[in-house]
N, C-alpha and C positions, 0 to 999 in steps of 0.2 A: 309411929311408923312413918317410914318417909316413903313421899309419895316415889313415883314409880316415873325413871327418866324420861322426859321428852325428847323426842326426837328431833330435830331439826331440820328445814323446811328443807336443806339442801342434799340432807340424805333420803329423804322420799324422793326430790325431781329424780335424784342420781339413780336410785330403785328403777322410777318409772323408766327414765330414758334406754336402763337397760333391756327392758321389756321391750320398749318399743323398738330399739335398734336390731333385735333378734326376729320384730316383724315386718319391719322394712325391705332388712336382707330377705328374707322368704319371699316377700312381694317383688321385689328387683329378677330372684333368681328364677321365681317362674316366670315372668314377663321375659326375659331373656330367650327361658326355653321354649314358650311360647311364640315367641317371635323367629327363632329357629324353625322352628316346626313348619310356621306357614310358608318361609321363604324357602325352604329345601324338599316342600313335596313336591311331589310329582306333579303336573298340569293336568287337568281332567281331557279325557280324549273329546272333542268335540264328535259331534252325529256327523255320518259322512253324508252330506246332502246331493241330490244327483241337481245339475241343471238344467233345465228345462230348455232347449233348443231355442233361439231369437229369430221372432218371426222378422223376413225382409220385413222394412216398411216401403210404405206406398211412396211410388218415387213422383214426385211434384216438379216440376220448375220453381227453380229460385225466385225469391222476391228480390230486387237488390235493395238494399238498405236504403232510406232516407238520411242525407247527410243532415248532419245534428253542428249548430255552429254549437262553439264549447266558450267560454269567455274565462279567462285565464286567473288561476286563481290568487296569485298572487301580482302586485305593480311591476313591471319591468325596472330594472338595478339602475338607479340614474350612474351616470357617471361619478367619478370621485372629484370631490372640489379639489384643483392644486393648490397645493400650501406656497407662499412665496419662500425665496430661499431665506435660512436666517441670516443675520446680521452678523457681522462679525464685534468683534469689543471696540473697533474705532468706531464703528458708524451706530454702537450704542452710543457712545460716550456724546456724538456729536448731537444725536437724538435727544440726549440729554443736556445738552446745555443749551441748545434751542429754546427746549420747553421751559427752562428756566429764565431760559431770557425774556421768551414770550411772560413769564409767570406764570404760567399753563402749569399744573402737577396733578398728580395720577390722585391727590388725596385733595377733596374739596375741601374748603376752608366753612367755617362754622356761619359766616353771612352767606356763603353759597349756599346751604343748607336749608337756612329757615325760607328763602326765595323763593 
């Protein structure tokens, strides 16, 4: 006799998922209707409460207030530093061969370094 065919792993998930998608939707469709329900009833009437008459209060003379110094919470805004105007490309270029003349350069040399 031959045995008797196995099933394959992919036709039980397919089984299962069908089962479960059949209780998903039902879990969805009452959450839905449920969710309708409480936003479309009616409000409960609230107790109509009577209120109770405000007795005058006792009339005083004022105290005036004690002035309170306050100390500021944040620095006051310094002013803004002025920038010089830029340079135009002659008075670079002039700048630049200055500092070439001097042998001055923006990149120190490897004895200025280890000094």
């Amino acid at each position: 006799m031959d045995p008797p065919p196995r099933r394959s792993k992919t036709v039980e998930i397919l089984n299962s998922y069908r089962g479960a998608k059949f209780i998903w939707r039902a879990v969805l469709i009452f959450n839905l209707g449920l969710g309708a329900y409480l936003f479309t009833r009616p409000a409960k009437e609230k107790k109509a409460t009577t209120r109770q008459p405000i007795a005058p209060a006792e009339t005083t003379t004022p105290i005036a207030p004690v002035p309170q110094k306050f100390e500021p919470m944040f620095s006051p805004i310094p002013e803004p530093v002025k920038m010089p105007e830029p340079l135009s490309i002659e008075q670079r270029f002039e700048v630049m061969l200055e500092e070439k003349e001097e042998g001055q350069t923006s990149k120190p040399t490897r004895k200025e370094e280890n000094q």
